[in-house]
N, C-alpha and C positions, 0 to 999 in steps of 0.2 A: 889120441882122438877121443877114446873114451873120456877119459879126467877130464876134456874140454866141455864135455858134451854134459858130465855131472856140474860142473860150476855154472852152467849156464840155466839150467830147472834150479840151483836152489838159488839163483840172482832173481830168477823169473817168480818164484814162490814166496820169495824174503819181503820183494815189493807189493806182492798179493798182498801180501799179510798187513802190509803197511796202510795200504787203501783202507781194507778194513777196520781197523783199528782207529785211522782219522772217522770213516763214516759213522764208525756208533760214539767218538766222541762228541761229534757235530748232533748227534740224534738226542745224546744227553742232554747238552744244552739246549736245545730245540723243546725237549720234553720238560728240562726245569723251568724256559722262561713260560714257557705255555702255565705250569703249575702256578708260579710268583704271581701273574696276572690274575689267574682266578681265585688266589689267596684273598688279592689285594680291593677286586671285585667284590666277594662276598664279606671284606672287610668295612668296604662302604657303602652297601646295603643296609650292614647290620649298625651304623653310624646312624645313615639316615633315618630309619625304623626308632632310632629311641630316642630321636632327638625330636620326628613324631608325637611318640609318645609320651614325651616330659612337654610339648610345646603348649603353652595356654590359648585355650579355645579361641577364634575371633571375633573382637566385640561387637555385638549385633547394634545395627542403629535402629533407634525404634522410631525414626521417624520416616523411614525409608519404603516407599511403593505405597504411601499414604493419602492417596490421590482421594479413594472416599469418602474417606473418613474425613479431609478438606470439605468436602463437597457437601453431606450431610450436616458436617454444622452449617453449614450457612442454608441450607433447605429448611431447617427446623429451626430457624431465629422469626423471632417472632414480627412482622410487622402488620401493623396497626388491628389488631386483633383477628389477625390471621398467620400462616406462616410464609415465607418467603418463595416456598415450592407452592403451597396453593395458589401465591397469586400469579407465579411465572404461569402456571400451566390454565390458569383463568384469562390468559392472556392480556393482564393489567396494562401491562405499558406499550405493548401494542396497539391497543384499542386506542392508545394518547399520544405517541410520539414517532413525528414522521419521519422520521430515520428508521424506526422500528418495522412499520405497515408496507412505505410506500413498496410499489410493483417492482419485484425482481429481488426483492430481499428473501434471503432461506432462512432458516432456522435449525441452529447445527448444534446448538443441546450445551448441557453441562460439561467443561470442562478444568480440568485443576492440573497445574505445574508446583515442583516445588521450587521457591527460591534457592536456588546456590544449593549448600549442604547443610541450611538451616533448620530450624522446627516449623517454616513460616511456607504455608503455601497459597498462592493466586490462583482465585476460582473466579469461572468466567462465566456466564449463560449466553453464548454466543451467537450471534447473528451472521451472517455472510453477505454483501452487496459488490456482488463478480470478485475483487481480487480482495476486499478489504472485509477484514473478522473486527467484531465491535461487541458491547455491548458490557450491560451492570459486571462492577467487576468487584471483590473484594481480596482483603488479605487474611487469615488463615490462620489462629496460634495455637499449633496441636501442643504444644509441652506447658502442661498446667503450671512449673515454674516459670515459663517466658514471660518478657515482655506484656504487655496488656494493657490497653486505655482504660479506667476504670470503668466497667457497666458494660464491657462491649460482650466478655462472654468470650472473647478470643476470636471476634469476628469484627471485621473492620468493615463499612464501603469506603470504594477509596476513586469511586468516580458518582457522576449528577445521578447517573442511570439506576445503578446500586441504592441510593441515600432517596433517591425517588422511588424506587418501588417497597419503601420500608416507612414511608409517610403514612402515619394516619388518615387522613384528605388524600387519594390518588392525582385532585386536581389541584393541590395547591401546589402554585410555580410552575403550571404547564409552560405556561409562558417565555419559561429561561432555558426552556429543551426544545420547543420549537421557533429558532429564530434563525434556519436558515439563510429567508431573503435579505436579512441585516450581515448576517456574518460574510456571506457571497457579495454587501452591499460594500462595506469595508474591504472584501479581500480584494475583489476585481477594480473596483472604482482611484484603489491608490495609485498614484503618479507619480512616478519617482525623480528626482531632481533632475528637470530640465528633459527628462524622457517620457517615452510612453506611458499609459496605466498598465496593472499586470495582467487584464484584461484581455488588450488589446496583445499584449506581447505573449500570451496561451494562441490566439487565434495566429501569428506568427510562428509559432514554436510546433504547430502542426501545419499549414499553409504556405510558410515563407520559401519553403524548398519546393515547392511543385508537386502535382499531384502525387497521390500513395496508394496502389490499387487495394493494398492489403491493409489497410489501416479501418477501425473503425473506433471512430471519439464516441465513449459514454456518456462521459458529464458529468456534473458534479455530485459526491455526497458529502453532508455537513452532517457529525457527529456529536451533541453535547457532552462535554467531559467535564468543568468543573461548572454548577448552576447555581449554588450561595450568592446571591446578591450582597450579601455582607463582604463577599471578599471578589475577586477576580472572575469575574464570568468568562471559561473556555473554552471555544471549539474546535475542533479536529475538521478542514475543509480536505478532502481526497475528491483530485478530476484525475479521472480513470481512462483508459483506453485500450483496444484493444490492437496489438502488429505483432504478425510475424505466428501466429495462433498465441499468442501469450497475451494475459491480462497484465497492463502495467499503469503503475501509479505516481502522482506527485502529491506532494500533504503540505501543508500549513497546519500550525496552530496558532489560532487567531483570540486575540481578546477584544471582545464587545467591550469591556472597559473602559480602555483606553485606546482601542479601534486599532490597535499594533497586532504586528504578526510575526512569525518565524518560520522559514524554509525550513521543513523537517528531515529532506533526502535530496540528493545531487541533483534530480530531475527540478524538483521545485527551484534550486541555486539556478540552476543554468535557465527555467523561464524568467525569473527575477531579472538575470545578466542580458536577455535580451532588451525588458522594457527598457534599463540603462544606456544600452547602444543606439535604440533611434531617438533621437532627439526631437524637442517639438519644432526648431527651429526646421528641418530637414521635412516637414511630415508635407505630403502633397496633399494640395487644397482643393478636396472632391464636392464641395457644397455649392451649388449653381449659384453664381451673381447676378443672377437674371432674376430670382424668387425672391418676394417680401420676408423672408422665416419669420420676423420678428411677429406675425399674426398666428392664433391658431388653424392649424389645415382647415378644420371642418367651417372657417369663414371663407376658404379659397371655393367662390362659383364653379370653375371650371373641372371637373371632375375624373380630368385625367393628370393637372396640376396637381388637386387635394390628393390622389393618390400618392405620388410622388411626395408630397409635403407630409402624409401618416407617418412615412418608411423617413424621412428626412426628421423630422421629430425628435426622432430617436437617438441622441447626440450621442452614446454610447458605441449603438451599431456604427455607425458614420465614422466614428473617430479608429473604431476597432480596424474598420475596414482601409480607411486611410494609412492607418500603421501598417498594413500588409503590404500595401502598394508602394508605400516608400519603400521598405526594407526587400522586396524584390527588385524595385529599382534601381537597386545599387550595383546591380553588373551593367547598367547604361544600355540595357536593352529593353525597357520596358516605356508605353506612352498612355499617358491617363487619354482617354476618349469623349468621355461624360458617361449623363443619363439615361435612357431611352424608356420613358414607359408605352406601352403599348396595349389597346383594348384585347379582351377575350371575348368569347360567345357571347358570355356575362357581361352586359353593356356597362354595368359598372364597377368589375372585375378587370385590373390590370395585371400586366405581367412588367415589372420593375426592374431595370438592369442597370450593375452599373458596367461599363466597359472599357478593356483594357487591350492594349497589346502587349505579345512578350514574346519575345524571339520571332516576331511578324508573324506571329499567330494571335488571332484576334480570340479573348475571353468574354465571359459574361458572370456577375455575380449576382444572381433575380433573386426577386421575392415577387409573390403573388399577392395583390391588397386589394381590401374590399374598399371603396371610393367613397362608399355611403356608410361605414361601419369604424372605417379606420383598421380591421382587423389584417398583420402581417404574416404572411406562412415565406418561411425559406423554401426556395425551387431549386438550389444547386449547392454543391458539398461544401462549400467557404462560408455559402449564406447558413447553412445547417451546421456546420461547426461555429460560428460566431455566434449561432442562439444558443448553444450548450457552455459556449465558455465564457458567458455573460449572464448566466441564470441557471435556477435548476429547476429542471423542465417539466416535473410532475406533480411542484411542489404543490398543494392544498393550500387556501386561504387560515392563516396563521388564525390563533386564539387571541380576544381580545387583554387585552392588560388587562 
């Protein structure tokens, strides 16, 4: 019993020993791979640190965050024996160009971008009219070996605005910066084959869907960009609007030239693509066959007639308006009514409507006219949008040739 009793403590102590013996071989390797890894760690510290320290510095670009140094050349070029900042801030071409002056324009200062990753940068003196930044612009050549026009000095204009405030004569060529009512004359008055003018297809493009509580139409602003009569005279035409609290825009650039233009952003495409769609064949016939038109108003005796004949005159508004009517009338729920002029207090003051129905709701599109003056005010938001997308509305009496 005994003997048994011995074999069984040293069975029981043989395996002790054996646990043992694996745990501190397991601790071993526990303890070397922990070692190998912080060998291997401060291995690649000390890699990285001298590959550091042997690496060549990086190339500095010297034309980089050089926005002032843009900017100041072109302040100290000289034009017409002054310099380019004296006359910004003498307010030169303010005092001359209605794009510059007219009401609502800010004045948002010097600014300069670099081209790309060039030596070349674009300085601006910048205007702001709600959504649209404008204004003398040139280009920039800070690397004394670049490129360079001879005589420029490293300073280009590179628009009318720019090359006019650096004329000797501030007033020589006003004439080719303010021509607005020509450029709005050409852009709205075009007709396009077999369709509307684009005109008339702006006062559709805000109208033609029914009313917008949130909407409010700007109008138009005309920009001179290039004014050399020797070569292509450019304007930048932007009608603006404001939906939805955001200011938004459509552009043309148009040339007095050759009276041609080009849709600059999608908005501008898709007014274009409406004048396309109503045809003149289609357009309804709002002009009364009752009236002589072929005489001017102010021979028509009858003085609520002559009212109606001022506002009729007007073969732009009329036609504008007509194009709305058709182009709503295409769901086959709408019926022309006619004219309605009607007296005011002012015994020679009318209220001028023209009338419609639409979904058997009867509309009105007034104007208020003076009988004895001819003079026409829009009364309601179609008649006030068709005078903004047919003219621009603050425009000053143009400089003579």
């Amino acid at each position: 019993m005994r003997r048994r009793s011995d074999r069984l403590k040293w069975i029981i102590l043989t395996a002790a020993g054996a646990v043992v013996v694996v745990i501190l071989i397991v601790a071993a390797l526990v303890v070397t791979r922990l070692n190998e890894r912080r060998r291997l760690e401060d291995e690649w510290r000390a890699a990285q640190a001298a590959a550091a320290a042997g690496a060549a510095p990086a190339a500095v670009d010297p034309y980089a965050n050089r926005a002032a140094d843009a900017i100041a050349a072109v302040q100290r070029r000289s034009a017409g024996g002054a310099t380019v900042e004296a006359r910004v801030e003498a307010r030169a071409l303010e005092e001359r160009v209605h794009a510059l002056s007219r009401s609502g324009v800010e004045v948002v200062g010097w600014q300069a971008q670099r081209v790309a990753e060039h030596s070349v940068y674009a300085v601006t003196y910048a205007y702001r009219f709600h959504a649209v930044e404008f204004g003398p612009r040139w280009y920039v050549q800070l690397d004394p070996e670049g490129p360079r026009p001879d005589g420029s000095g490293g300073v280009v204009p590179v628009n009318g605005l720019a090359r006019q405030l650096e004329k000797a004569d501030l007033d020589d060529g006003l004439r080719y910066l303010n021509r607005a009512d020509e450029v709005l004359l050409a852009l709205t008055e075009h007709q396009f084959e077999q369709g509307a003018r684009l005109g008339s297809a702006l006062l559709v493009f805000f109208e033609g869907r029914g009313e917008a509580g949130d909407r409010r139409v700007i109008g138009w602003h005309v920009v001179p960009e290039a004014t050399d009569p020797s070569s292509d005279l450019l304007y930048r035409a932007y009608f603006q609007w404001e939906e939805g609290g955001a200011v938004q825009d459509a552009w043309w650039e148009v040339n007095l030239t050759n009276r041609d233009f080009r849709a600059k952003d999608l908005q501008a495409n898709e007014i274009m693509a409406i004048g396309v769609s109503v045809g003149q064949s289609d357009m309804i016939d709002i002009r009364p066959r009752t009236l002589d038109l072929t005489q001017p108003p102010e021979a028509e005796p009858d003085p609520r007639r002559r009212a109606l004949r001022y506002l009729l005159a007007n073969d732009r508004l009329v036609e504008a308006v007509a194009t709305l009517l058709t182009y709503r009338a295409r769901g086959g729920n709408l019926a022309y009514d006619g004219w309605d002029p009607s007296v005011t207090d002012e015994r020679h003051v009318y209220d001028v409507a023209c009338r419609f129905t639409q979904a058997g709701v009867e509309r009105r599109v007034t104007w208020r006219v003076d009988a004895n003056t001819g003079e026409v005010v829009p009364t309601s938001e179609i008649a006030e949008t068709a005078r903004l997308v047919l003219e621009q509305v603050d425009a000053p009496a143009q400089p003579e040739p």
